[in-house]
C-alpha positions as CSV (number, residue, x, y, z in Angstrom):
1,X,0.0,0.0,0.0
2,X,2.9,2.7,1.0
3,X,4.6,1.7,-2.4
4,X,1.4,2.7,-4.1
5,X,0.9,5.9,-2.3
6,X,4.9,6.8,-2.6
7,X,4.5,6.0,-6.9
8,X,1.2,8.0,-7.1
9,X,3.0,11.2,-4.7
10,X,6.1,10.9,-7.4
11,X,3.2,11.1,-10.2
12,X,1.9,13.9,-9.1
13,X,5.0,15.3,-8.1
14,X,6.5,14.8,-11.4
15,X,3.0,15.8,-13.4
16,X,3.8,19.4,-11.2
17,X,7.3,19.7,-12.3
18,X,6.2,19.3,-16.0
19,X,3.3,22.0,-15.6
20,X,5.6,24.5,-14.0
21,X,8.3,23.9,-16.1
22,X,5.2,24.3,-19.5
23,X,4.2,27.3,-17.7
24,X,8.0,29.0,-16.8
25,X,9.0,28.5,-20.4
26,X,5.5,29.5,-22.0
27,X,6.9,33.0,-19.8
28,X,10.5,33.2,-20.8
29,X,9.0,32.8,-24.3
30,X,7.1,36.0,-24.2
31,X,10.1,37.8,-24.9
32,X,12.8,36.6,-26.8
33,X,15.5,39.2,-24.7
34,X,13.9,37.6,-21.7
35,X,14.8,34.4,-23.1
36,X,18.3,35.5,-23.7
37,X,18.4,37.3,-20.1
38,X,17.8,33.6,-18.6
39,X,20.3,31.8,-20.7
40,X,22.7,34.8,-19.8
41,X,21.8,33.8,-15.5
42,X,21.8,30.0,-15.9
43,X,25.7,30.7,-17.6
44,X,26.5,32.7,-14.8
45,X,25.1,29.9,-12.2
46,X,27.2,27.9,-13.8
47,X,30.5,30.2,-14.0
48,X,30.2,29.7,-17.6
49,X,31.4,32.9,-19.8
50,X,28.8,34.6,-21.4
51,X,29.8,37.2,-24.7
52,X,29.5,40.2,-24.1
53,X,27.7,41.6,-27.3
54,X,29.8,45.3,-27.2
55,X,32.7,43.2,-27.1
56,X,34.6,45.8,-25.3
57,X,34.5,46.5,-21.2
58,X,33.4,50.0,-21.4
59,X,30.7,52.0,-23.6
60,X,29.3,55.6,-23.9
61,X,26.4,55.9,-24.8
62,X,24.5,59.4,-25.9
63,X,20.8,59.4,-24.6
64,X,18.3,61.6,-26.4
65,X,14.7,62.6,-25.4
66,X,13.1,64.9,-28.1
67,X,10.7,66.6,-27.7
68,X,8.0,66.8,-30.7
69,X,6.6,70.0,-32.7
70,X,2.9,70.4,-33.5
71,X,1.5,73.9,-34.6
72,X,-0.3,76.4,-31.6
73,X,-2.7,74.6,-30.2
74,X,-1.2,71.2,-30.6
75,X,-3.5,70.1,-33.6
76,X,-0.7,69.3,-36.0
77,X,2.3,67.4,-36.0
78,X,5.0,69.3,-37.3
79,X,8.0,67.0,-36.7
80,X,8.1,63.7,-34.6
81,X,12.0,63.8,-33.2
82,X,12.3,67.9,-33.3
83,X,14.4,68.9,-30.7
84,X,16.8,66.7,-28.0
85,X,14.6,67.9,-24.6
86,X,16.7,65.6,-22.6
87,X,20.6,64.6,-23.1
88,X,22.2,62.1,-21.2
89,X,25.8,61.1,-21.9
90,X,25.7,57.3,-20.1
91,X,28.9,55.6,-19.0
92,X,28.9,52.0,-18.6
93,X,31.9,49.6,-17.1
94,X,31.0,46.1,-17.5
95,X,34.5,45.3,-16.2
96,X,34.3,47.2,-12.4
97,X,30.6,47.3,-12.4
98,X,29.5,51.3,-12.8
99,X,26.9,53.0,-14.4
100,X,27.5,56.6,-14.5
101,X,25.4,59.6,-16.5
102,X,25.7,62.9,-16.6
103,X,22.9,65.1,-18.2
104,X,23.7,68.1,-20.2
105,X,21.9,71.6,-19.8
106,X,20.1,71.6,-23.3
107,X,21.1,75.0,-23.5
108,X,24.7,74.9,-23.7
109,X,26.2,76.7,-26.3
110,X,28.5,75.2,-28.6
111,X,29.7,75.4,-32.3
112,X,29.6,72.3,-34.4
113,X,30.0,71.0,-38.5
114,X,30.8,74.5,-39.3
115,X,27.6,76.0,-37.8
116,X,27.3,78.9,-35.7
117,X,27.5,79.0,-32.0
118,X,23.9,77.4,-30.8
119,X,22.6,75.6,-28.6
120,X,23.7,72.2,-28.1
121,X,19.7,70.7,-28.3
122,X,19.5,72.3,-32.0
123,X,21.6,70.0,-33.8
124,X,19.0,67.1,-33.4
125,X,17.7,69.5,-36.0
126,X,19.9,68.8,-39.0
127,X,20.0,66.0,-41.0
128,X,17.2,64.5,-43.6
129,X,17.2,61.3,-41.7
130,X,16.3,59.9,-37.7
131,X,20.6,58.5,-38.2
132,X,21.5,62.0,-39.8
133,X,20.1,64.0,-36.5
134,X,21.7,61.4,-34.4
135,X,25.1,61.8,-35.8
136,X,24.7,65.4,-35.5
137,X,23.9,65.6,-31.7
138,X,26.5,62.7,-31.3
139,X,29.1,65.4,-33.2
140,X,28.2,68.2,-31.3
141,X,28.8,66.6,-27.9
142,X,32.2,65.1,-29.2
143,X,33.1,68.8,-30.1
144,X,32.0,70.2,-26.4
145,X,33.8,67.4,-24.6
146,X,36.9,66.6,-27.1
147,X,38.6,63.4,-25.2
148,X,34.9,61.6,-25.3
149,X,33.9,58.9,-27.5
150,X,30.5,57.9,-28.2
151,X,29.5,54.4,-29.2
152,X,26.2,54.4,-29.4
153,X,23.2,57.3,-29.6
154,X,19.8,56.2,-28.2
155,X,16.8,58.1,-28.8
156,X,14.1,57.9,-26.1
157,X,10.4,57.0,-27.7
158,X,8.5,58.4,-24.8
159,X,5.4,56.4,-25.6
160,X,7.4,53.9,-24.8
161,X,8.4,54.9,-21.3
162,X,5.5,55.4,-20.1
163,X,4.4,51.7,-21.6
164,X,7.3,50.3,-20.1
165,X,6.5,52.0,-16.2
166,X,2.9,51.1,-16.5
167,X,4.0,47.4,-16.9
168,X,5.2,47.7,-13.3
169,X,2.3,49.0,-12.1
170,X,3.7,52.8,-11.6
171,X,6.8,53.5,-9.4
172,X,6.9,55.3,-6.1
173,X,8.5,58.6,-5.9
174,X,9.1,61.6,-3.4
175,X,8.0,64.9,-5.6
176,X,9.9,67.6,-4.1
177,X,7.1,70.3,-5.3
178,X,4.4,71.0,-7.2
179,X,5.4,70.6,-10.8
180,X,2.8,72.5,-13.2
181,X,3.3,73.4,-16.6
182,X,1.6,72.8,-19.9
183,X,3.2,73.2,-23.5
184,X,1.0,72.4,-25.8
185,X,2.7,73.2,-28.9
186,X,4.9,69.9,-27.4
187,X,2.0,67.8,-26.1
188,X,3.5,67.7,-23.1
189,X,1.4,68.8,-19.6
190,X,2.9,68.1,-16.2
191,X,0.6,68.4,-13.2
192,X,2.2,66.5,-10.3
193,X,1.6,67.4,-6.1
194,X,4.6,67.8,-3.9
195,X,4.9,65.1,-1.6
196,X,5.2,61.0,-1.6
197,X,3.2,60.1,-4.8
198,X,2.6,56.7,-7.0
199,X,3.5,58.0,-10.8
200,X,2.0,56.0,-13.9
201,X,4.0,56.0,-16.9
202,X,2.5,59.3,-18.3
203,X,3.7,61.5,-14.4
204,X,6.8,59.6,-14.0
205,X,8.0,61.3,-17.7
206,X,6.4,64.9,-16.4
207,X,8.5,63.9,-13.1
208,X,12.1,63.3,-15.6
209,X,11.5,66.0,-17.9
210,X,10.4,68.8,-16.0
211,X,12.6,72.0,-16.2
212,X,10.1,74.9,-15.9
213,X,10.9,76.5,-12.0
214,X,14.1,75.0,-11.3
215,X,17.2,73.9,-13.5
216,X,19.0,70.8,-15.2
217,X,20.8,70.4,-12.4
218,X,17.2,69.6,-10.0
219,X,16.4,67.6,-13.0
220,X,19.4,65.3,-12.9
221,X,18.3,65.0,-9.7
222,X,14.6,63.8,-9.9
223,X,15.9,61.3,-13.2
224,X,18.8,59.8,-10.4
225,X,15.7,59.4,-8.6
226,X,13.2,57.5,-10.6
227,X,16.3,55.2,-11.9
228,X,16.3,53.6,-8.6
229,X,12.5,54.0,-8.0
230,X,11.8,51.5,-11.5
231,X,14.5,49.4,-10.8
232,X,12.6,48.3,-7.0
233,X,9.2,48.9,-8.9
234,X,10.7,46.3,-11.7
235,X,12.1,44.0,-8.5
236,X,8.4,43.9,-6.8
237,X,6.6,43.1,-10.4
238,X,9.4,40.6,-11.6
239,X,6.1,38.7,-13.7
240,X,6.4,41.4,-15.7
241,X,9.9,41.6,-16.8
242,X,9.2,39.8,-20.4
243,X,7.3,42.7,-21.1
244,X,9.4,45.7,-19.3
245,X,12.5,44.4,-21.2
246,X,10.8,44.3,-25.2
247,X,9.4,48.1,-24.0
248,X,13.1,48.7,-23.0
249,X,14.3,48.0,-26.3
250,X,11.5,49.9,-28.4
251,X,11.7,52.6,-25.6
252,X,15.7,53.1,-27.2
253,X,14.0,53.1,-30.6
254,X,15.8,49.2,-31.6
255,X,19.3,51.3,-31.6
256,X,20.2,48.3,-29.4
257,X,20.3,44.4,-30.3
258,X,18.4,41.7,-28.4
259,X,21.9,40.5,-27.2
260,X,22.7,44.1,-26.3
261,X,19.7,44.8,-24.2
262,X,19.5,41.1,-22.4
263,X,23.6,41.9,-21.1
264,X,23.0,45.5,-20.1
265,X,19.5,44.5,-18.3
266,X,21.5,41.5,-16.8
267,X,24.1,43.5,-15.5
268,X,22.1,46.4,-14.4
269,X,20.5,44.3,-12.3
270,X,23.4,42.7,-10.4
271,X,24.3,45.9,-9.4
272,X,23.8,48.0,-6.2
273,X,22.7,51.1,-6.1
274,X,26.0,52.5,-5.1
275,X,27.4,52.0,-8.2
276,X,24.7,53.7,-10.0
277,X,25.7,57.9,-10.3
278,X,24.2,60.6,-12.0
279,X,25.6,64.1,-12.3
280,X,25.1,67.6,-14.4
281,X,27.5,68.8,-17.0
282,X,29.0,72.3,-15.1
283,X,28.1,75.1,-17.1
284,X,28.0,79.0,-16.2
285,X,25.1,81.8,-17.9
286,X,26.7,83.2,-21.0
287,X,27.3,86.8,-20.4
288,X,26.2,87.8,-24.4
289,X,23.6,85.5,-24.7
290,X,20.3,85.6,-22.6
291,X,18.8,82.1,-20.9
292,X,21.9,80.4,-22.8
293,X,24.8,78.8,-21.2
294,X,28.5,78.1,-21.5
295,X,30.9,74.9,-20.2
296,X,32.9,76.1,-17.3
297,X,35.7,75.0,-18.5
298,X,37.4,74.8,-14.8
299,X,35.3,72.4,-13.6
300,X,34.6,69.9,-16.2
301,X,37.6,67.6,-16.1
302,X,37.2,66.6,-12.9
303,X,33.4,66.3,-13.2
304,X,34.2,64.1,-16.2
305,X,37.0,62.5,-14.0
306,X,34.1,61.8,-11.2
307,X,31.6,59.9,-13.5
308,X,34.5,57.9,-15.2
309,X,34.8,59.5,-18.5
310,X,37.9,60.6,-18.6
311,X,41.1,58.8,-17.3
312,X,39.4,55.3,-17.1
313,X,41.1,52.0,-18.6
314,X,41.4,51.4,-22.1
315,X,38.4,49.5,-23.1
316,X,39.5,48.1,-26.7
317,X,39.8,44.5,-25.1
318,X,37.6,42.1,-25.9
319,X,35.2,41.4,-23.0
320,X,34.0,37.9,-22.5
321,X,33.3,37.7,-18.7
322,X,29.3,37.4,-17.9
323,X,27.8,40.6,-17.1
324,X,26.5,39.1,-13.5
325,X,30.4,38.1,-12.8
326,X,33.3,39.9,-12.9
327,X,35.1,39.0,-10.0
């Protein structure tokens, strides 16, 4: 009798197994970076090297959020991709485990391609194609910060973003004052209480993107914020991460490869929040030019020095330690 009870336990047992297995991989195959995300952790488990996709230890990455032109009264789309609202030069080191970013005041002036002195948010401007405007911001930062490579430029679809927060379920944020403003000729409308709020997608990008009463340098704030507020939201709702990580890539507009997203996602998330920093390009008011501003040029080095941009290993090695283990 015990021998049939122990065979029909180890049935059922084994009938269990085989539904959650059906089940875990009907959810890995959701996404196929998710997929690749897994494979990536299971190779770590195993101390088993995993490629890394960039094939070097250290990228720079130029992060763009444009903002969009529609006639007065916000009727009309003018252009999708007008000018960069938002630029984030991102610094990651697979190799001592950093992420570093430093935001730069849209109105900085600099001279770039031959053009005239402007400012540097402009340049997303020129160029008849999505890659021509890219290349042009991706110049013009190169020519205010000579010594800095880019790799990559990612352009933020801000649909997207607010998608991709939603699929957690909203994120949880301290708003240091009331934020109103409303542009409509950008579609964009920010109406947020000071105080501990939960943000949906659409708040959380008011929260990032608002400039109106304060300055970049509050903004690089709030966005050092909400990195750390959807990366707990993202931990709570880990169901979700199939669809959080497909959003992540269309959020960067597909500039990045399935292979690409799955190592950076893996390593972001091995990481503690420690090693995540987020600064402000120091600039000064231009004395000839009203609301515009200049580099102050006695102060960036070492904030460039700080967020590992300058004077950091050379990265041109091959890199083929998993992005969970680099010890």
């Amino acid at each position: 009798m015990w021998k049939g009870i122990f065979k029909g336990t180890l049935y059922v047992v084994f009938c269990a197994l085989l539904l959650g297995m059906g089940t875990a991989m009907g959810w890995i195959g959701r996404s196929a970076i998710f997929g690749k995300m897994v494979t990536n952790r299971v190779k770590t488990f195993l101390r088993l090297p995993t490629e890394n996709p960039f094939n070097q230890d250290v990228i720079t990455l130029l992060v763009l959020g444009c903002d969009e032109d529609w006639y007065f009264g916000g009727h009309q789309l003018i252009r999708h991709q007008a000018r960069s609202d938002m630029m984030l030069l991102c610094h990651i080191d697979f190799k001592h485990r950093q992420i570093s970013g430093i935001s730069i005041p849209r109105d900085t002036l600099v001279a770039s391609d031959g053009r005239h002195e402007q400012k540097i948010n402009a340049y997303h401007l020129y160029g008849s194609t999505d890659e021509d405007k890219s290349e042009s911001s991706k110049r013009a930062v190169e020519t205010l910060l000579p010594g800095v490579n880019i790799d990559r430029v990612l352009v933020l679809n801000f649909d997207s973003f607010n998608q991709m927060v939603d699929a957690v379920g909203g994120v949880d944020l301290y708003v240091p004052k009331n934020m109103n403003y409303d542009d409509n000729r950008g579609h964009l409308h920010i109406h947020l209480k000071a105080g501990r709020q939960h943000l949906d997608g659409d708040q959380s990008q008011g929260f990032v993107r608002f400039r109106h009463s304060d300055d970049d340098f509050h903004r690089s704030a709030r966005q050092h914020d909400f990195v750390l507020a959807f990366k707990d939201a993202v931990k709570s709702h880990w169901t979700q991460l199939p669809e959080v990580v497909d959003k992540a890539r269309d959020l960067t507009g597909r500039s990045l490869s399935v292979d690409e997203i799955a190592y950076i996602a893996n390593f972001a998330e091995t990481i503690g929040s420690d090693n995540i920093q987020m600064g402000l390009l120091p600039v000064v008011d231009a004395k000839d030019a009203e609301y515009d501003l200049r580099l102050d040029d006695s102060k960036v080095d070492d904030v460039l020095r700080q967020y590992h941009f300058i004077d950091t290993e050379d990265a041109s090695t091959p890199a083929t330690a998993p992005a969970g283990d680099h010890s």
